[in-house]
PLY file of the C-alpha trace (Angstrom):
ply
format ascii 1.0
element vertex 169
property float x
property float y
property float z
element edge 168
property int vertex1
property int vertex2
end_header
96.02 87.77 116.10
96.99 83.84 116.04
97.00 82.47 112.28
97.77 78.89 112.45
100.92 77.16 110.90
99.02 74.90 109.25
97.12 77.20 107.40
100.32 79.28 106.55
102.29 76.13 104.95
98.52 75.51 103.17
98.99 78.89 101.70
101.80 78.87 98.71
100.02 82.25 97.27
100.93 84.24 100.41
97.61 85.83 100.44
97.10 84.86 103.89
99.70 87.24 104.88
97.94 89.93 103.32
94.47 89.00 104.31
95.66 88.89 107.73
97.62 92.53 107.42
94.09 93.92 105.69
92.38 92.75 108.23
94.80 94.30 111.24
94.51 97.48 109.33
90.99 97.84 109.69
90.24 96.83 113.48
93.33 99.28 114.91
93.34 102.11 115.72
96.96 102.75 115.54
97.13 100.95 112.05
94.79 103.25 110.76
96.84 106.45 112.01
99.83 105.44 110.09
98.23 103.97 106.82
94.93 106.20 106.31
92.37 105.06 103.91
93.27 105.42 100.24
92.40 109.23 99.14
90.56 108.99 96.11
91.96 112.60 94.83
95.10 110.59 94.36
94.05 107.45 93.56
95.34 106.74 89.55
93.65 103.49 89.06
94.66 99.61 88.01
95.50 100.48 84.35
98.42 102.88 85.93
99.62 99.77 87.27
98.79 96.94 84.91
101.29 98.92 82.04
104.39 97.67 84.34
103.17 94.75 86.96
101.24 92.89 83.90
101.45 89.37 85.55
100.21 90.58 88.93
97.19 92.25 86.97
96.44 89.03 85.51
96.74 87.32 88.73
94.66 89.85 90.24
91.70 89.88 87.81
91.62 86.21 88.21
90.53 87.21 92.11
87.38 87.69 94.18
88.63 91.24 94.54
88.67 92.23 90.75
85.21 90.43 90.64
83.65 92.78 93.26
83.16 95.47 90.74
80.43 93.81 88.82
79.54 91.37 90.76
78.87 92.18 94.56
76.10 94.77 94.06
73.87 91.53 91.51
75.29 88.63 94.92
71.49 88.48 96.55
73.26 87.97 100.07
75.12 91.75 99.51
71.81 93.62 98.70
70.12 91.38 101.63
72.74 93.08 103.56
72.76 96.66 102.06
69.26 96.33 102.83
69.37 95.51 106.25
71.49 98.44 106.69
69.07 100.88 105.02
71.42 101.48 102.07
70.01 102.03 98.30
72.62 101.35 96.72
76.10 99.23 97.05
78.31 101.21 94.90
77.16 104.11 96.24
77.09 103.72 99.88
80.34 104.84 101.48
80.20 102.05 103.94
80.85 99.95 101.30
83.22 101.62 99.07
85.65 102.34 101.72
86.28 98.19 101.92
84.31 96.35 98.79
85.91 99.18 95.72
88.86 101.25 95.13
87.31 104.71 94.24
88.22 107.98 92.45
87.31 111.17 93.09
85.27 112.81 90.35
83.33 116.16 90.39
83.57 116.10 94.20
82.15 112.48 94.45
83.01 109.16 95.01
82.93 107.15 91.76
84.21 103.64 92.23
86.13 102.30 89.80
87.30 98.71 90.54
86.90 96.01 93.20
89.95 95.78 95.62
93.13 96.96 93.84
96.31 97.76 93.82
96.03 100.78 95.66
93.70 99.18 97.95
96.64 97.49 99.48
99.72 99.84 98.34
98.18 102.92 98.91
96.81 105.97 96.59
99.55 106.11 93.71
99.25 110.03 92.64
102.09 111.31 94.51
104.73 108.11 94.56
104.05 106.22 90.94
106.75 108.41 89.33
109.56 107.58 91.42
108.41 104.42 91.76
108.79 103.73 87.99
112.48 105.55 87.64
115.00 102.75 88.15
118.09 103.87 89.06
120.09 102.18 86.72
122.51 103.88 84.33
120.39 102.21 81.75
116.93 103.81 83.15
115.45 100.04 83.10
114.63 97.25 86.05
117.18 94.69 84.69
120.21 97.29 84.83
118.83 98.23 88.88
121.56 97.02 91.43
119.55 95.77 94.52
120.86 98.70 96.59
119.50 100.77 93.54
115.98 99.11 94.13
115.75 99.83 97.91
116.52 103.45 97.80
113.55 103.84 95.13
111.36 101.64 97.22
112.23 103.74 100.34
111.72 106.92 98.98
108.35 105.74 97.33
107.56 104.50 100.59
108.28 108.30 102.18
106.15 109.55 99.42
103.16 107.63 101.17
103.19 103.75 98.92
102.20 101.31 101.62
104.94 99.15 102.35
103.38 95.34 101.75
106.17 93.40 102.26
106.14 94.62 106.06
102.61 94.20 107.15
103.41 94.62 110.78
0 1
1 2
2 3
3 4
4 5
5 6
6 7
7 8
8 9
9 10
10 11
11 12
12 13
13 14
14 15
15 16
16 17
17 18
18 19
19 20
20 21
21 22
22 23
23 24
24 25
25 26
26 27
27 28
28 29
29 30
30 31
31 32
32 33
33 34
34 35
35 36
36 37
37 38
38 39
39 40
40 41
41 42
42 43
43 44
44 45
45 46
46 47
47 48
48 49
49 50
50 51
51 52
52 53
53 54
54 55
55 56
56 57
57 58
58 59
59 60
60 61
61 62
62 63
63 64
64 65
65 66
66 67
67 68
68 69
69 70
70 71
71 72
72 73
73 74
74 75
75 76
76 77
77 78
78 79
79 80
80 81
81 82
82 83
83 84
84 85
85 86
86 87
87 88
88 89
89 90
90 91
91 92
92 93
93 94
94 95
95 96
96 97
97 98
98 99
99 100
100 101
101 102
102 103
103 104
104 105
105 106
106 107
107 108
108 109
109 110
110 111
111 112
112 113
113 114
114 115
115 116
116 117
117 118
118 119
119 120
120 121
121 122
122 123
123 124
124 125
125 126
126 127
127 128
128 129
129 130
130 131
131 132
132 133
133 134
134 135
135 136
136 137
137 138
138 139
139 140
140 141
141 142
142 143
143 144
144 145
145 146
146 147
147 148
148 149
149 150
150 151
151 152
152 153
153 154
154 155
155 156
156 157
157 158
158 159
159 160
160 161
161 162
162 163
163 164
164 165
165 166
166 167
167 168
């Protein structure tokens, strides 16, 4: 994949990057074997995330992807689409839940509960949210964390299956 230099110097929000590792993600193979698809039995949901990362939340419901939710399944090109493909209904339609919605399992079904979201991208939080929240610090808080502190938590959330975003490759 060739992303022009031009368009990365264009893009101070960095979501290029991630766009581009999204989309490398979805057309290989190999990508998909060692990040599978978010499991919705473990998947805890934006408010589990929004309680700590509050300015990324913000940033993120001022996004296309926090949109999706409520708006993709009333955007008259989507049901043209949904349509084409013989589906009744976008939020219910697993070909477009796996990309469009971050879902949760309920009752043995797919509910979907947002529009791309954090665990979209970082993975299904369930089984590494807790050690990703205990800072190391004698003080149990993020300003008392040594950097050293900060990377063993981040690498054993990252063995506990949290997608590693700032290595996309």
């Amino acid at each position: 994949m060739f992303i022009s230099s031009s368009l990365v110097r264009r893009d101070r929000g960095g979501w290029l990057a991630i766009v581009a590792g999204l989309i490398i993600n979805c057309i290989s193979p190999a990508a998909e074997a060692q990040n599978p698809p978010c499991d919705p039995s473990k998947v805890i949901g934006a408010d589990g995330c929004a309680n700590c990362h509050v300015s990324e939340s913000a940033s993120w419901k001022r996004t296309p992807h926090f949109q999706t939710f409520e708006q993709l399944s009333q955007n008259p090109r989507a049901k043209e689409i949904s349509q084409k493909l013989g589906l009744r209904s976008i939020k219910r339609s697993e070909v477009c839940l796996d990309c469009h919605f971050t879902t949760q399992e309920s009752d043995g079904r797919l509910k979907p509960i947002a529009g791309v979201s954090c665990e979209s991208c970082h993975g299904a939080a369930k089984d590494w949210v807790n050690v990703h929240n205990q800072y190391l610090s004698r003080s149990g808080n993020k300003e008392g964390e040594t950097l050293e502190q900060a990377q063993v938590r981040f690498h054993k959330s990252t063995q506990l299956g949290m997608n590693n975003t700032q290595n996309l490759y």
